[in-house]
matplotlib code that plots the C-alpha trace (Angstrom):
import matplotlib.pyplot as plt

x = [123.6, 120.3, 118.4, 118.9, 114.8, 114.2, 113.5, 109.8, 109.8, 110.4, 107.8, 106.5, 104.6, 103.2, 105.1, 102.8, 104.3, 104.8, 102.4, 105.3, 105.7, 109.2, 110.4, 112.0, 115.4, 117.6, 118.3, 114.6, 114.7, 113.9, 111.3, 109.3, 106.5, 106.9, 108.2, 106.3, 108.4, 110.8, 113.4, 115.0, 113.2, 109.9, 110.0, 111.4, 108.6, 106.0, 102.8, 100.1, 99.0, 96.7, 98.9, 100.5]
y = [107.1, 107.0, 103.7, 103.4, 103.2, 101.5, 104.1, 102.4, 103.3, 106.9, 109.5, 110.1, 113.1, 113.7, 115.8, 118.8, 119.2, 115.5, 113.6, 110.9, 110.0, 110.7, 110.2, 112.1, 113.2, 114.1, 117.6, 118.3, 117.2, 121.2, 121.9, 118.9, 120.7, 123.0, 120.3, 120.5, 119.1, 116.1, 117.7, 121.3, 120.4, 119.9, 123.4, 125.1, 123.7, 124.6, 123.2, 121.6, 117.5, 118.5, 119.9, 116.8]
z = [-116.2, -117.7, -118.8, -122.7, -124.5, -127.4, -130.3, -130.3, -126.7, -127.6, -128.1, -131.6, -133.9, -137.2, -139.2, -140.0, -143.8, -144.9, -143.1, -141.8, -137.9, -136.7, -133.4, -130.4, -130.2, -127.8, -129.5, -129.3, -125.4, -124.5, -127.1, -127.7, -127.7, -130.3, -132.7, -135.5, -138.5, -139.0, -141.0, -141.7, -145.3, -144.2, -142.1, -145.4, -147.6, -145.3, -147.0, -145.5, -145.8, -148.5, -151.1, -151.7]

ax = plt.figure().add_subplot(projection="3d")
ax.plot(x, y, z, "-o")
ax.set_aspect("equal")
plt.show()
């Protein structure tokens, strides 16, 4: 079994729509990398940090 991370240990992003850091999850394990927003409400919205 896996060692257990703390969630500060974790890899974080920017989420493009809101602006706030969110963290890894084990869901996104397979496509980290094209991660872009924090929630399923952030990728509806779709606006950019600027229209805030």
């Amino acid at each position: 079994m896996p060692k257990m991370r703390r969630k500060a240990e974790l890899p974080s992003k920017i989420c493009v729509s809101c602006g706030r850091p969110f963290a890894w999850r084990k869901a996104w394990a397979k496509i980290w990398d094209e991660v872009k927003y924090c929630s399923d409400r952030c990728r509806s919205e779709r606006r950019g940090p600027s229209a805030r």
